[in-house]
Every structure is written in C-alpha cells, then in structure tokens.
DRENTOR-614423 format. One record per residue (C-alpha): x, y, z; residue number from 1; residue in three letters. Coordinates in steps of 0.5 Angstrom, whole numbers, plus 500, padded with zeros to 3 digits. Example, Ala and Ser with C-alpha at 12.3 -4.5 7.8 and 13.67 -1.06 7.14 Angstrom:
! DRENTOR-614423
+-----+-----+-----+-----+------+
|  px |  py |  pz | pos | code |
+-----+-----+-----+-----+------+
| 525 | 491 | 516 |   1 |  Ala |
| 527 | 498 | 514 |   2 |  Ser |
+-----+-----+-----+-----+------+
! end
This chain:
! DRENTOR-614423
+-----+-----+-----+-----+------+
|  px |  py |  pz | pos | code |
+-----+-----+-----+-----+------+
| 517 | 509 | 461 |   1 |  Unk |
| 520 | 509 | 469 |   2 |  Unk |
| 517 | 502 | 470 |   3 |  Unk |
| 518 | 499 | 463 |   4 |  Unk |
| 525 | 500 | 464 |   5 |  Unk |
| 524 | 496 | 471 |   6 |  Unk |
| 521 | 492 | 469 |   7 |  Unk |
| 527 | 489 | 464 |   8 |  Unk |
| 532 | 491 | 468 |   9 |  Unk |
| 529 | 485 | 474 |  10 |  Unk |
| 529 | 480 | 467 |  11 |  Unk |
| 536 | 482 | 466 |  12 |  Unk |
| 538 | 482 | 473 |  13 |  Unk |
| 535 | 475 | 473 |  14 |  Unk |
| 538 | 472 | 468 |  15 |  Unk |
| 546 | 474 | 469 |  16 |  Unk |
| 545 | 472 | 477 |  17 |  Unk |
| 543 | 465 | 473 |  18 |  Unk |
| 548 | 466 | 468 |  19 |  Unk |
| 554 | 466 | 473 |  20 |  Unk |
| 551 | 461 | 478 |  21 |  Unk |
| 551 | 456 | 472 |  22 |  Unk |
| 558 | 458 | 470 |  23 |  Unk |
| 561 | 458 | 477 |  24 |  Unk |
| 557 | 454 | 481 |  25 |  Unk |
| 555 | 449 | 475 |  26 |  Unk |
| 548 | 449 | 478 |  27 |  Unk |
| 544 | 449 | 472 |  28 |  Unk |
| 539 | 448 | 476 |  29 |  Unk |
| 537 | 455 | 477 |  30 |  Unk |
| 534 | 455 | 471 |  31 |  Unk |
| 528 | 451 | 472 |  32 |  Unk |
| 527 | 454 | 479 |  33 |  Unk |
| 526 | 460 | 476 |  34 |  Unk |
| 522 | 459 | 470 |  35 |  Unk |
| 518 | 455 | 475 |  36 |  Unk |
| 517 | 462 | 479 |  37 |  Unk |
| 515 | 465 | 473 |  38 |  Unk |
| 509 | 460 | 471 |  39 |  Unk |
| 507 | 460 | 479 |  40 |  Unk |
| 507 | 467 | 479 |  41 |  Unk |
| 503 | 469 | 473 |  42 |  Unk |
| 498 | 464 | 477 |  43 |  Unk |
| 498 | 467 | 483 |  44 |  Unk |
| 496 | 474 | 479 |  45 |  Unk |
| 490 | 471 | 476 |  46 |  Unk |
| 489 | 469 | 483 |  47 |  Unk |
| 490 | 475 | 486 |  48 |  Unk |
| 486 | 479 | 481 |  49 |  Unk |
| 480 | 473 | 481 |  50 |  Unk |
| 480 | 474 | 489 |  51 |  Unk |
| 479 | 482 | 488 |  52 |  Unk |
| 473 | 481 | 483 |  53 |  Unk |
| 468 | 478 | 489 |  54 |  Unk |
| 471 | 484 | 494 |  55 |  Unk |
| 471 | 490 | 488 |  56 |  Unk |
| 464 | 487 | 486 |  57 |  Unk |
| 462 | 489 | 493 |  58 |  Unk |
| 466 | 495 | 494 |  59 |  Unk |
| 464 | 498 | 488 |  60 |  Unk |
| 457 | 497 | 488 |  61 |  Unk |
| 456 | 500 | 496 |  62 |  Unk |
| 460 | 505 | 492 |  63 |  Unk |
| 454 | 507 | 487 |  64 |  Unk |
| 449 | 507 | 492 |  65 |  Unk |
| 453 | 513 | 496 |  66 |  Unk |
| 454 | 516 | 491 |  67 |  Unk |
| 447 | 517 | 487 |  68 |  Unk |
| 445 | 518 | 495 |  69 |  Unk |
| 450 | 523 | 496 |  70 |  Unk |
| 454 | 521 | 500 |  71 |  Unk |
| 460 | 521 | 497 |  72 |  Unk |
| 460 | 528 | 495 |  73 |  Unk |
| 457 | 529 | 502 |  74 |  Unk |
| 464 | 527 | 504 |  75 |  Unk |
| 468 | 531 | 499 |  76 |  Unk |
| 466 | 538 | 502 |  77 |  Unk |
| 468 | 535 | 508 |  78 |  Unk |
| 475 | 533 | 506 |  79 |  Unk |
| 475 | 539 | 501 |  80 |  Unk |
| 480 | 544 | 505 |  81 |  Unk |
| 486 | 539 | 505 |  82 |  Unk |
| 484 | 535 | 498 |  83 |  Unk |
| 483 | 541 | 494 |  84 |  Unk |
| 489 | 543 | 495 |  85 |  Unk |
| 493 | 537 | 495 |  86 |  Unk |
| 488 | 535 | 488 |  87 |  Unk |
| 488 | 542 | 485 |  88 |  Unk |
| 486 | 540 | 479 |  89 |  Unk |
| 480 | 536 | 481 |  90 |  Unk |
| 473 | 540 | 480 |  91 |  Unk |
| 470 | 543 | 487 |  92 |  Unk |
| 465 | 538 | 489 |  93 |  Unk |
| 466 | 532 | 485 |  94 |  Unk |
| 465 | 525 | 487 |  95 |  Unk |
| 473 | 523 | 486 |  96 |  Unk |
| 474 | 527 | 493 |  97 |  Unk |
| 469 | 523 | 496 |  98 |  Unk |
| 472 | 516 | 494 |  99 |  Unk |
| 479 | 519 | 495 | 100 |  Unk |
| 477 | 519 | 502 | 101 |  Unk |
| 474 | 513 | 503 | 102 |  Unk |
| 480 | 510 | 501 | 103 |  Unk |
| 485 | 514 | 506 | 104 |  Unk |
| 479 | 512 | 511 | 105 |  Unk |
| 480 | 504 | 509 | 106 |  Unk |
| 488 | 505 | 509 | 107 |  Unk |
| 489 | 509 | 516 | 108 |  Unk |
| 484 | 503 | 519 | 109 |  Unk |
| 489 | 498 | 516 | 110 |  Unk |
| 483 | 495 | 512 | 111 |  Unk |
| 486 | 493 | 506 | 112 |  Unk |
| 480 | 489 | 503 | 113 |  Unk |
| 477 | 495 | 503 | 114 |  Unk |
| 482 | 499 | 501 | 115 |  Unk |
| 484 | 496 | 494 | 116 |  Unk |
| 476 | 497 | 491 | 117 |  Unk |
| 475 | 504 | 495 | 118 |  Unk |
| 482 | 506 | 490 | 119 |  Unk |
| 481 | 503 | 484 | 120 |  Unk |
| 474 | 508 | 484 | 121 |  Unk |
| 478 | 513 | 485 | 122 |  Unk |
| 482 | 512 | 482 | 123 |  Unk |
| 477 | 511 | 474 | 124 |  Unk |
| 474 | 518 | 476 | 125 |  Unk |
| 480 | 521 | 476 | 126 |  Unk |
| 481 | 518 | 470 | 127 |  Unk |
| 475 | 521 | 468 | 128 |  Unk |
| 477 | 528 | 468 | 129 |  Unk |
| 484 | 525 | 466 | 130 |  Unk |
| 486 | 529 | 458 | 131 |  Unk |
| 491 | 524 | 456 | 132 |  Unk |
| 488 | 517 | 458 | 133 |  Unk |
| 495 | 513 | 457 | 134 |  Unk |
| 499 | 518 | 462 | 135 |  Unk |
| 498 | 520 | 469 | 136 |  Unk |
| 496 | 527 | 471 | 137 |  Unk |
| 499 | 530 | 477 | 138 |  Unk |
| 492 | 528 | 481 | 139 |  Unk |
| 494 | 521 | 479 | 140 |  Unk |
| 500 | 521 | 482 | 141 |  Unk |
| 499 | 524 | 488 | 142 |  Unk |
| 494 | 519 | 490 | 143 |  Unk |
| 499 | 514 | 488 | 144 |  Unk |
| 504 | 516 | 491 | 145 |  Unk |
| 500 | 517 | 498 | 146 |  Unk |
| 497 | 510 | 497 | 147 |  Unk |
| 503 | 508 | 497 | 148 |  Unk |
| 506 | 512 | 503 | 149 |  Unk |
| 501 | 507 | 507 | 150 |  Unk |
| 499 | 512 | 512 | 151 |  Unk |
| 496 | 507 | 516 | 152 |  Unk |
| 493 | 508 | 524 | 153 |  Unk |
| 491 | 501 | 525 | 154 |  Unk |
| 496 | 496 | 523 | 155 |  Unk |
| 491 | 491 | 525 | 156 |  Unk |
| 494 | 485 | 521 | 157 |  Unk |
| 502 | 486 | 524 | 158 |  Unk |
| 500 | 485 | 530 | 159 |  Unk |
| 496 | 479 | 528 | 160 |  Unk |
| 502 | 475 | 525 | 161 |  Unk |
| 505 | 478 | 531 | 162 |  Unk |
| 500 | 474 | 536 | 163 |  Unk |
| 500 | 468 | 533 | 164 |  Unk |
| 508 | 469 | 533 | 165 |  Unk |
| 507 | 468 | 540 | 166 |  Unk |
| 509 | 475 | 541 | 167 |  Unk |
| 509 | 477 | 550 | 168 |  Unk |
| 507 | 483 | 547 | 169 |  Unk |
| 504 | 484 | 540 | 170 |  Unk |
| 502 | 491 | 540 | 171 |  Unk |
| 509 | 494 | 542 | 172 |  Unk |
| 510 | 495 | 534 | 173 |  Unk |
| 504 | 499 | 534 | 174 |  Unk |
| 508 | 507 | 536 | 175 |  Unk |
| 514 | 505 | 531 | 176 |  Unk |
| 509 | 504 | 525 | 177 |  Unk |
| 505 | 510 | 527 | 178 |  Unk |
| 511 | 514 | 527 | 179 |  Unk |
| 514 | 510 | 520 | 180 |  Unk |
| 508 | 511 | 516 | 181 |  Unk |
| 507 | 518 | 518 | 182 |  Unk |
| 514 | 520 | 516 | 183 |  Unk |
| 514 | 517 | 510 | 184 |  Unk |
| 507 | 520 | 507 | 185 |  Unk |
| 509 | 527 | 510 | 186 |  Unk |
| 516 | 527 | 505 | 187 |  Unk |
| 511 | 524 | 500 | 188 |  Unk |
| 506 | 529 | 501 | 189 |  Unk |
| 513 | 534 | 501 | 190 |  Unk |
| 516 | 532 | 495 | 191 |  Unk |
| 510 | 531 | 491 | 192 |  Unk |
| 507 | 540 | 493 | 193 |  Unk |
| 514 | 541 | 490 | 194 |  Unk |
| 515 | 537 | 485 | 195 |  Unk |
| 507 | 540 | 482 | 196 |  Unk |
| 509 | 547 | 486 | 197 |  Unk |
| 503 | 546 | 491 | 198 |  Unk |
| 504 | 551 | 495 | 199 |  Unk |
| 506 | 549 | 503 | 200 |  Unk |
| 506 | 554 | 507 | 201 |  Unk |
| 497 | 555 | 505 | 202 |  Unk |
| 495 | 555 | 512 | 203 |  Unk |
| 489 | 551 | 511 | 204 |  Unk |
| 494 | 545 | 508 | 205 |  Unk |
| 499 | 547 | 515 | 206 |  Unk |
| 493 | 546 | 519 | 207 |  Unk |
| 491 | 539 | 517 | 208 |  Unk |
| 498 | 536 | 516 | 209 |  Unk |
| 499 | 539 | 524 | 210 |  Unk |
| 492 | 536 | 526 | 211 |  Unk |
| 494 | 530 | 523 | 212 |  Unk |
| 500 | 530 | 527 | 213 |  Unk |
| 496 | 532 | 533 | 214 |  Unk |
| 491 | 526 | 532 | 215 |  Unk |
| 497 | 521 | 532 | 216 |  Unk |
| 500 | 523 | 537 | 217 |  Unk |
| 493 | 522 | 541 | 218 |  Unk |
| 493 | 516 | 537 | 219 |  Unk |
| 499 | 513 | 541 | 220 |  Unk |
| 497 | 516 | 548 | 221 |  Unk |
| 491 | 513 | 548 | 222 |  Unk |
| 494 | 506 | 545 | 223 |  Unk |
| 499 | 506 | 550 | 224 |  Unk |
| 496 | 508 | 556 | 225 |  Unk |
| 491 | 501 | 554 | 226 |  Unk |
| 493 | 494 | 557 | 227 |  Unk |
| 496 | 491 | 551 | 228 |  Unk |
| 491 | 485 | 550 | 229 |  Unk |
| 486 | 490 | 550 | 230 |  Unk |
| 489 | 495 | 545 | 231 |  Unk |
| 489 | 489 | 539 | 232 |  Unk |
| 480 | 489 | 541 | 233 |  Unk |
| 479 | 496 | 541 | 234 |  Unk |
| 483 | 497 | 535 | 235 |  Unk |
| 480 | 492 | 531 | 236 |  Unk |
| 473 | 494 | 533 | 237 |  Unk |
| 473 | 501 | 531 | 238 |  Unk |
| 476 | 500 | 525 | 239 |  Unk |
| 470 | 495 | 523 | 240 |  Unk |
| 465 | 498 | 527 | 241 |  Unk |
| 467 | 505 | 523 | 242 |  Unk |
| 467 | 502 | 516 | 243 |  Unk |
| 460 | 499 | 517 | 244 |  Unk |
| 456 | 505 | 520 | 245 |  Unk |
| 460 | 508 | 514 | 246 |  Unk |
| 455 | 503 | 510 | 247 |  Unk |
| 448 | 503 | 514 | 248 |  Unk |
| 449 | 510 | 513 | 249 |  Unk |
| 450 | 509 | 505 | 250 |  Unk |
| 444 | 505 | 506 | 251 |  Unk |
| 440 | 508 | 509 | 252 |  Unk |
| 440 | 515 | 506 | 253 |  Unk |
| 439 | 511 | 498 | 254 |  Unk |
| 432 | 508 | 502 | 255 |  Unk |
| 430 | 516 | 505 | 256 |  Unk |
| 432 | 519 | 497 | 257 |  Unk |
| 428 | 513 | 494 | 258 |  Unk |
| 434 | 511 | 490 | 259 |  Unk |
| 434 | 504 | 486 | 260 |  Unk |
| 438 | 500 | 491 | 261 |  Unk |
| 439 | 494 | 489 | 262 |  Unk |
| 440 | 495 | 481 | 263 |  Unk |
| 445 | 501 | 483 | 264 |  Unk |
| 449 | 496 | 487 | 265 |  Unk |
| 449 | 491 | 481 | 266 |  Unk |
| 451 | 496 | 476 | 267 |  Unk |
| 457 | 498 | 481 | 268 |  Unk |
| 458 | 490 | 481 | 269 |  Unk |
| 460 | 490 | 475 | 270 |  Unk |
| 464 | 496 | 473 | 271 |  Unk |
| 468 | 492 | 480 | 272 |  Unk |
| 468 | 485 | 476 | 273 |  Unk |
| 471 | 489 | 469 | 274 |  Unk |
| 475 | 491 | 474 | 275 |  Unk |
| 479 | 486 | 476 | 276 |  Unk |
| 479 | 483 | 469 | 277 |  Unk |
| 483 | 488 | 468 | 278 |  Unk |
| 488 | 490 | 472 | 279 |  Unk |
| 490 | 481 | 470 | 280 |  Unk |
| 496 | 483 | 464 | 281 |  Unk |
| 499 | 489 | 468 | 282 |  Unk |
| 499 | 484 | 475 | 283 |  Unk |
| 503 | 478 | 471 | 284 |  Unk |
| 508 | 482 | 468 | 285 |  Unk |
| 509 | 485 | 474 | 286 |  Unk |
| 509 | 479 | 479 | 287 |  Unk |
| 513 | 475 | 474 | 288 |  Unk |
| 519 | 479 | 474 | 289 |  Unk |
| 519 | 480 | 481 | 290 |  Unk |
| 519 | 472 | 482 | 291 |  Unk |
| 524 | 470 | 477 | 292 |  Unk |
| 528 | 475 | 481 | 293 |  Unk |
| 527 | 473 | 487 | 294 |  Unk |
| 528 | 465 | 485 | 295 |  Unk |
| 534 | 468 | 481 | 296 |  Unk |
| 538 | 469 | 488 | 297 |  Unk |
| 538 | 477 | 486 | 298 |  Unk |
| 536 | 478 | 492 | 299 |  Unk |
| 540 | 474 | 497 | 300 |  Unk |
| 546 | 477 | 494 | 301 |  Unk |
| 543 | 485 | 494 | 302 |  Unk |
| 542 | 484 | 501 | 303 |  Unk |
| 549 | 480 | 503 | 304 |  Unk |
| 553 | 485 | 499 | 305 |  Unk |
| 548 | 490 | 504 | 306 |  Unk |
| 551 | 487 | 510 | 307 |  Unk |
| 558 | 486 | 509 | 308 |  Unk |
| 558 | 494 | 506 | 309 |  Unk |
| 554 | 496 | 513 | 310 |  Unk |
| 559 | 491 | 517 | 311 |  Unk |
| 565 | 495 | 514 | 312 |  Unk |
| 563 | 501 | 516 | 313 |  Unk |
| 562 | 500 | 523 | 314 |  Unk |
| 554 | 501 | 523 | 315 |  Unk |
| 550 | 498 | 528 | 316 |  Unk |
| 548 | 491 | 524 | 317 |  Unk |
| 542 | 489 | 529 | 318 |  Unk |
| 537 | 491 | 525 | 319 |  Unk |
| 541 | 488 | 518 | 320 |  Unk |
| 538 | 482 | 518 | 321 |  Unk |
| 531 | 486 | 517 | 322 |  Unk |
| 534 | 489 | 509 | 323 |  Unk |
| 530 | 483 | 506 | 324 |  Unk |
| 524 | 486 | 508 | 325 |  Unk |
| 525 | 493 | 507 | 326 |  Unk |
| 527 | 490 | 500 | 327 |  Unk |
| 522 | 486 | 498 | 328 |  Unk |
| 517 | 491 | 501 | 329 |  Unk |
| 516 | 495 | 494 | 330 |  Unk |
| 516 | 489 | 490 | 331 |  Unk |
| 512 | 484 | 493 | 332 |  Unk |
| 507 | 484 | 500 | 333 |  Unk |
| 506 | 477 | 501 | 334 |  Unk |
| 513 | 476 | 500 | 335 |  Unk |
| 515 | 481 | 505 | 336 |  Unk |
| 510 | 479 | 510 | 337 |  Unk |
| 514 | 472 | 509 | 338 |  Unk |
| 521 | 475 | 511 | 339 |  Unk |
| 518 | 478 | 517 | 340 |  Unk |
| 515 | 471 | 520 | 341 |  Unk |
| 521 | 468 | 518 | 342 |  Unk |
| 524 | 474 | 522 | 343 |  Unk |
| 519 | 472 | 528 | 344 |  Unk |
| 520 | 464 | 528 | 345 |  Unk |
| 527 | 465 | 527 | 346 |  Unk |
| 529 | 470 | 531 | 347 |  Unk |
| 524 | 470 | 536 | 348 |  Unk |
| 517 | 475 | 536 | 349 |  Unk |
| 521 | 480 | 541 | 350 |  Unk |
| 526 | 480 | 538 | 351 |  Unk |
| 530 | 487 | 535 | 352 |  Unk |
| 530 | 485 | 529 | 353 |  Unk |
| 524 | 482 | 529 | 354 |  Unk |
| 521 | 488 | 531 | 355 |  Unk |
| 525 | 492 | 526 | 356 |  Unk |
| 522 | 487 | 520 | 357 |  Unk |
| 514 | 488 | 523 | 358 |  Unk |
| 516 | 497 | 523 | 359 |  Unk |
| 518 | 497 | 516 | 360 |  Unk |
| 513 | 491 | 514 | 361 |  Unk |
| 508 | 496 | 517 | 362 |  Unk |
| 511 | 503 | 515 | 363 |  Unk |
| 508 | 503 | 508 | 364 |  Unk |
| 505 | 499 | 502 | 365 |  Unk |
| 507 | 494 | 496 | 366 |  Unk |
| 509 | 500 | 491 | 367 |  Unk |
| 509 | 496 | 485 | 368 |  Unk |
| 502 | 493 | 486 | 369 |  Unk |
| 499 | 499 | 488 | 370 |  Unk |
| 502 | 502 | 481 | 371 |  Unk |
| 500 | 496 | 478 | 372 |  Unk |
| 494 | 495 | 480 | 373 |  Unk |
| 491 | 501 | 480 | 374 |  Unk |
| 493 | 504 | 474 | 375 |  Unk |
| 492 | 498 | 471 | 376 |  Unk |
| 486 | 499 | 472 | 377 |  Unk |
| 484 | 505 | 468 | 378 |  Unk |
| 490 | 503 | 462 | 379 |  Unk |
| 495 | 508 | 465 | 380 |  Unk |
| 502 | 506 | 461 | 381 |  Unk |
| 506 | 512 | 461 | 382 |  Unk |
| 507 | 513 | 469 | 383 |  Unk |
| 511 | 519 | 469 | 384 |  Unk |
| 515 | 521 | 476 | 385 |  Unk |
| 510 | 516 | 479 | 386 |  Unk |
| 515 | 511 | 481 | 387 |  Unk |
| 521 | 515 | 483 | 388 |  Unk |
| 516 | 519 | 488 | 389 |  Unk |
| 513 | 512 | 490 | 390 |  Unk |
| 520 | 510 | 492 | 391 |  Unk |
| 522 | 516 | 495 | 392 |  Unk |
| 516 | 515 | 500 | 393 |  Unk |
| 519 | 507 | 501 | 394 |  Unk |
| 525 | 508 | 503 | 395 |  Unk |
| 523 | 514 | 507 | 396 |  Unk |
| 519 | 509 | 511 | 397 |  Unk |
| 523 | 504 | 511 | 398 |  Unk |
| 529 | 508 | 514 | 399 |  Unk |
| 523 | 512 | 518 | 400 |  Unk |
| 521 | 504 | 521 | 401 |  Unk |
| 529 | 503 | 523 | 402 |  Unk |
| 530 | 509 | 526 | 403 |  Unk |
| 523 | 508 | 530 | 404 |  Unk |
| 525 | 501 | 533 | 405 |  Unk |
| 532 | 504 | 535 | 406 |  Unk |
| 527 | 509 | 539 | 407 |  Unk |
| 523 | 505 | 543 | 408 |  Unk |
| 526 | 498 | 543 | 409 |  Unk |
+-----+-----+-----+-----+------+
! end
C-alpha cells in the first residue's frame, strides 16, 4: 500500500512541476519531454527485463542442478547459526537458505548479473512457504531490506567507471563504500530485529555481525596495504574465480550423484524465462513514473532547495553537489550511475565530490528495482513495511558514504 502511494505521488509530483513551468515559464514544451520520458522508459523496462531473461535462465537453471545435488542446502546448514535467526520463520534446512546465501555471496563480491537470478530464487522459495501469497511475510522483507541495504566488498564496477574516468586512483573509494554499505545493512539489520522482535542480544546473531565487521576491516587492510592497480586485479579475480568454482562444484557434485543435468538445467531455465516475463508490468510502472519525474524537472528543483536550505545553515557545501546521486539512487541505477560520471567529467575523478558521489553510489542498492523486481517476480502487492525499512537502509548509507569521504578524503 506504501508503494502504491509512491508511485502516485511521483505522477502527481510530475504533473504540478509541469503544470507550474507552463504557467510561469510558458514552456509548454515540458509536456512533450515528459510524455517522451514515459514512452522510453516503459521501453527501457522491457529491455531491462529481455536482457535478464538470458542471465535468469542461466542462473536459475545452475541453481536446479545445486539444488537436486545438495548443494544448496549443504550451504543452508553453513549459514544457518545467523539465517535462522535473522529467517526464524523459515523451516530448518530448507533450500531457500541456501539461495539466500548465494545471493548475499554475489551482492558482497559485487556480482550484480549473478545476484538478480540468485535473489529471485530466493525470493519464490520463500514465496513458497508465504501463507498470504499477495502480501510479504517478515522473511520477505528482511531479505529485501537486506538486498537493498547492498552489502557489498568488492565495489568492482565503481572503480571501473572510476578508471575509465581517469581516476590517479581509482580504488581510493574502496574503504569509504566498505564502510557506507556495512553501516547501512547494520541498521537495516538493527530496525528490521526490532521492528520483527528478533532478539539482538543472542549470541550466535553478535558473533556473526562482529565477524563480519572483523572480515571488513580485514578486507580494508589488506586492500590498503596492496598497489592501487593491483587492488582492481585482485578484487576482480577473487570475485569471478569464487563464484565459478562455486559452479564446478554444482557440477561436479550433479555428475557424482548421477543426477539429470542437463534436463534439470532446462527445467530451472524456463522457471528463469516465466521470471522475467513477469517481473515486465511491475518494472513499467515503476521506471515510468521515475521517469516523468525526472524529465518533469522534480528532481533539479528537490535538490536546489536542498543546496540553498544546507548553504543557509552554515554546513560545509563541498559534497551538496552529490544530492542528486543520493536521490536518484533509490529510484534508478542507471540514473545515479549517470550522476556520478557526469560528477566525475565535470569535477574531475579525484575530486571531493566526485568522490562523495562514487561513496554513496556504492553504499547501497536501487530500492525501488529490487522491490519491483523481486516481489514482482512472486505477484507480491501489499509490501507492508518494506519500503519504509528499504529507505531508512538508503538513507542510513548514503549520509554513511558522505560522512566516510569526509573521513579519508
């Protein structure tokens, strides 16, 4: 219900801008621009959505192979300690833990194709176990919430744009998003025990968050203590090395247990290709609107009202020029991914506010695709608190990314 009025507010948003530019401007033009927004963007969803169906496929039918060898639930018992408390409502051993993890694997190496087909198999085996099949159960949310908190220790596509930007150091960025996407899917974490009355203070649940913590600033040191250019090699090749073995060993453990291969691989390639047939209506409706506000000129007006309420405050205005990434971001990943390359051509790559832009970019992902996407996916309408605790997680990050920039830069 959250996201249905969102989604009509953006429209609403959208026509008043426009309404008042032709009134006090006479730019009547503004009309066309946006209704040409709205026609490339229900486009760029189906496109989005047809280039999925290939890497769905794919995904989802390795997916079937690991899980009628095992695999899948070999990795469930690994991670259950912390899952089983974070998902208490998820049965002991079920293969939705084992995907779960899979996907969190893929988001923290910063393997984003991997990590859409890996979250949607998640996410329709806890549909699955889902008593009201419209409305998200407290598993769903929380792994959404998650996702979109974008834990992730390899930010391996910023520092690509960072070097084709002619960054003199591209992985100088590296530490402030390690640090902005773990402070983001902590409170995500945090809120989320709260509001489902998880209880924190269990042991097992402070043992994982603190080892994860460890692993990070192991992460940082060790990425620190490496030449920059060698930090891009490395990164990249662990992420791409770990997830193939991860496919040998679903292959090699199939062919030991004499298991179908290739007819389980077709059957979790067509569950991948209805998949993305589906997820088409949620992602139009949700692209369309962000695009008519964005082409409405909503957005230059938040952020300028933005910059002129920080100026008057007195704050420090070096980073304000990196709010239009920090909006953008829930809304649209290309479209903050543009922000921080228009940032980067403008100002410089190794500029402070470039840098800002880059540590936001990175603190956590697209809110309002993952939600689209991924309980589009199952026919989820009623998204309760989702968007709420999706958002705090955002924001938490992005001020997170801010504050980190001011820290090492």
């Amino acid at each position: 219900m959250v996201l249905n009025y969102i989604w009509i507010a953006m429209f609403a948003i959208a026509f008043v801008v426009c309404c008042a530019i032709s009134v006090i401007d006479g730019d009547v033009s503004i009309w066309t621009d946006v209704m040409n927004a709205s026609f490339a963007s229900a486009s760029t969803a189906f496109e989005i959505s047809i280039g999925l169906t290939g890497v769905l496929a794919l995904w989802m039918g390795l997916m079937k192979i690991g899980e009628e060898g095992g695999v899948i639930r070999m990795f469930g018992r690994m991670v259950s300690p912390l899952f089983s408390r974070l998902f208490p409502d998820i049965p002991k051993n079920h293969p939705a833990m084992g995907s779960i993890f899979m996907n969190f694997s893929a988001n923290m190496l910063g393997l984003e194709n991997a990590a859409t087909p890996l979250g949607l198999k998640a996410m329709k085996e806890l549909q699955d176990l889902n008593k009201n099949k419209d409305t998200a159960s407290n598993s769903m949310i929380m792994f959404l919430v998650l996702n979109a908190s974008g834990l992730c220790f390899i930010p391996i596509g910023i520092m690509m744009y960072r070097v084709q930007a002619g960054a003199n150091n591209p992985t100088d960025v590296f530490m402030p998003i390690l640090l902005a996407t773990f402070i983001s899917t902590l409170v995500g974490i945090i809120a989320l025990c709260l509001k489902q009355r998880i209880r924190l203070s269990d042991p097992i649940l402070l043992a994982w968050l603190f080892g994860i913590g460890a692993f990070i600033a192991g992460m940082v040191w060790l990425f620190t203590s490496l030449p920059p250019h060698k930090v891009e090699l490395y990164s990249s090749f662990i992420a791409n090395c770990l997830l193939f073995c991860v496919v040998m060993l679903f292959l090699v453990v199939g062919f030991s247990r004499r298991i179908n291969m290739y007819s389980a691989f077709i059957e979790g390639a067509k569950e991948g290709f209805r998949t993305a047939v589906m997820i088409i209506p949620y992602l139009v409706a949700i692209l369309v609107a962000i695009g008519m506000l964005r082409a409405s000129g909503a957005l230059n007006i938040l952020t300028d009202a933005l910059c002129s309420a920080i100026g008057a405050l007195g704050i420090d205005t070096d980073w304000v020029e990196a709010i239009p990434t920090a909006i953008m971001k829930p809304l649209s990943g290309s479209g903050s991914r543009a922000m921080m390359v228009d940032l980067m051509s403008t100002y410089g790559p190794d500029s402070f506010v470039a840098r800002v832009s880059a540590a936001i970019q990175g603190s956590t992902d697209t809110m309002f695709y993952v939600i689209a996407v991924y309980f589009g996916s199952v026919g989820v309408r009623y998204t309760r608190y989702a968007v709420g605790y999706a958002l705090l997680a955002d924001i938490v990050g992005s001020i997170a990314g801010v504050f980190a920039a001011y820290i090492f830069f």
